[in-house]
N, C-alpha and C positions, 0 to 999 in steps of 0.2 A: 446351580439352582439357587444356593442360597444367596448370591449376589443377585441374581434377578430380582429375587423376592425385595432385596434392601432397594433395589434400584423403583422397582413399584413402588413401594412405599414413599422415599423418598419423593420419586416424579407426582403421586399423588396427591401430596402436604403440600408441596409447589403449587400445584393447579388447584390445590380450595383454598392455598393466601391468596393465588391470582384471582379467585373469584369470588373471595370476601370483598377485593377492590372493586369490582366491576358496580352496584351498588354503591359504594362510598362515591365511588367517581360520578355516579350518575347525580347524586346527591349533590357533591359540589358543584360540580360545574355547573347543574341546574338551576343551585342558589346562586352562582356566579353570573349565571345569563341574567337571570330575574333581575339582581341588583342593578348589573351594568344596563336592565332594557335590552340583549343586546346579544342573539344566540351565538350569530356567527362571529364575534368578537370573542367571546366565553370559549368556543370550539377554537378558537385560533391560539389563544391565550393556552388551551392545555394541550394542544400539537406543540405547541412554541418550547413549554416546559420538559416536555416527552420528549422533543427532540433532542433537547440539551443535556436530556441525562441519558438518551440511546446514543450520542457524540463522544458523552465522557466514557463510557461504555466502551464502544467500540474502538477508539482510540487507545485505553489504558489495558485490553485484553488481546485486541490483535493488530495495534501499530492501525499506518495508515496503508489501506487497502489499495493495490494497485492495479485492478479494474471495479469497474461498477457490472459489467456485465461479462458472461462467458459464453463461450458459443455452443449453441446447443440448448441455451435457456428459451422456453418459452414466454413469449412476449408477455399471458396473460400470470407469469408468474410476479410478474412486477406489479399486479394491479391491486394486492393484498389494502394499498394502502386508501385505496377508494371505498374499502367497506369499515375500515376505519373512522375513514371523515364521515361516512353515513350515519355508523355506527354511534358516533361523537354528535353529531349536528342534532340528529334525532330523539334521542334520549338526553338534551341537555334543552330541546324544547318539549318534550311531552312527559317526562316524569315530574314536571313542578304540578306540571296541571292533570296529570292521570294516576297519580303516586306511582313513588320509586317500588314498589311491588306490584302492581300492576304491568309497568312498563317492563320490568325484568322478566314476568311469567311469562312475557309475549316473546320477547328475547329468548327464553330459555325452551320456548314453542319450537320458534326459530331454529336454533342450533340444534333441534334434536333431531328435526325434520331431517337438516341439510346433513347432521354427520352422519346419519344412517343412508340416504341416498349415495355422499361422499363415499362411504365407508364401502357402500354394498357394491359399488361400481369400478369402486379403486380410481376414481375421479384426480385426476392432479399427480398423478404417479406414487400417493397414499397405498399402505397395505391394505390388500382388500380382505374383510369380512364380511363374509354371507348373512345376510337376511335369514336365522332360521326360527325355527319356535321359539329359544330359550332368548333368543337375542329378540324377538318380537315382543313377547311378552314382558321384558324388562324395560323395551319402550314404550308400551302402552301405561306399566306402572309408572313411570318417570312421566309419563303426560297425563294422569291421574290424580298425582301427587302435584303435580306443577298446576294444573288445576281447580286443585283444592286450597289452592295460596288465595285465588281469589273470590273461594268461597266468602259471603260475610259471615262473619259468627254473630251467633244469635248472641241475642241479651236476654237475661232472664229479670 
């Protein structure tokens, strides 16, 4: 139990550095479209970079892979990388002009939605968890809270 615990914790401090980036990223690339004029150059430019350090990555952890696919894999398992470039084209043209709080509360609408359906469904061969009160009620707080991001604050 008590290595679970270290391993939540852990896995957790992970996933809030991954998602202090998401925001920075939305930032730059957005200043980087702006400057260049130039969305889909900006989204190209940070696939291009990403790629190069998911390469060095992969190469210096597990050698060179010797298939791309296995049998048995589901075609739409490959498709991760089409909600990416969505994910990338779209918030590098609408948070220069919606602000990067804005654009992310709608993102973060987004994922809440999809991992509760994911989640309730066991969608993708994911562990399923049930839809129940305690787990309702913490997404309605989290889309209350996410909500209130884009409250304006009054001035006095």
């Amino acid at each position: 139990m008590l290595q679970n615990t270290h391993s939540l914790v852990l896995y957790g401090l992970i996933m809030f550095i991954a998602g202090l980036g998401i925001p920075v990223m939305a930032a730059l690339n957005g200043g980087l479209g702006n400057k260049l004029q130039n969305t889909p150059l900006a989204a190209t430019i940070l696939l291009f970079v990403g790629l190069c350090i998911a390469l060095i990555y992969l190469f210096t952890s597990s050698g060179v892979p010797k298939t791309l696919f296995v049998a048995g894999t589901p075609w739409y398992f490959y498709l991760g990388g089409c909600f990416v470039m969505f994910y990338i084209l779209t918030i590098t043209w609408v948070a220069p002009k919606f602000g990067i709080a804005n654009a992310i509360t709608f993102v973060l609408l987004g994922q809440l939605v999809a991992m509760t359906i994911i989640d309730h469904c066991g969608f993708f061969g994911v562990k399923q968890f049930g839809l129940d009160l305690k787990r309702l009620t913490g997404l309605v707080l989290m889309i209350a809270g996410v909500l209130l991001v884009l409250s304006k604050p009054q001035h006095s």
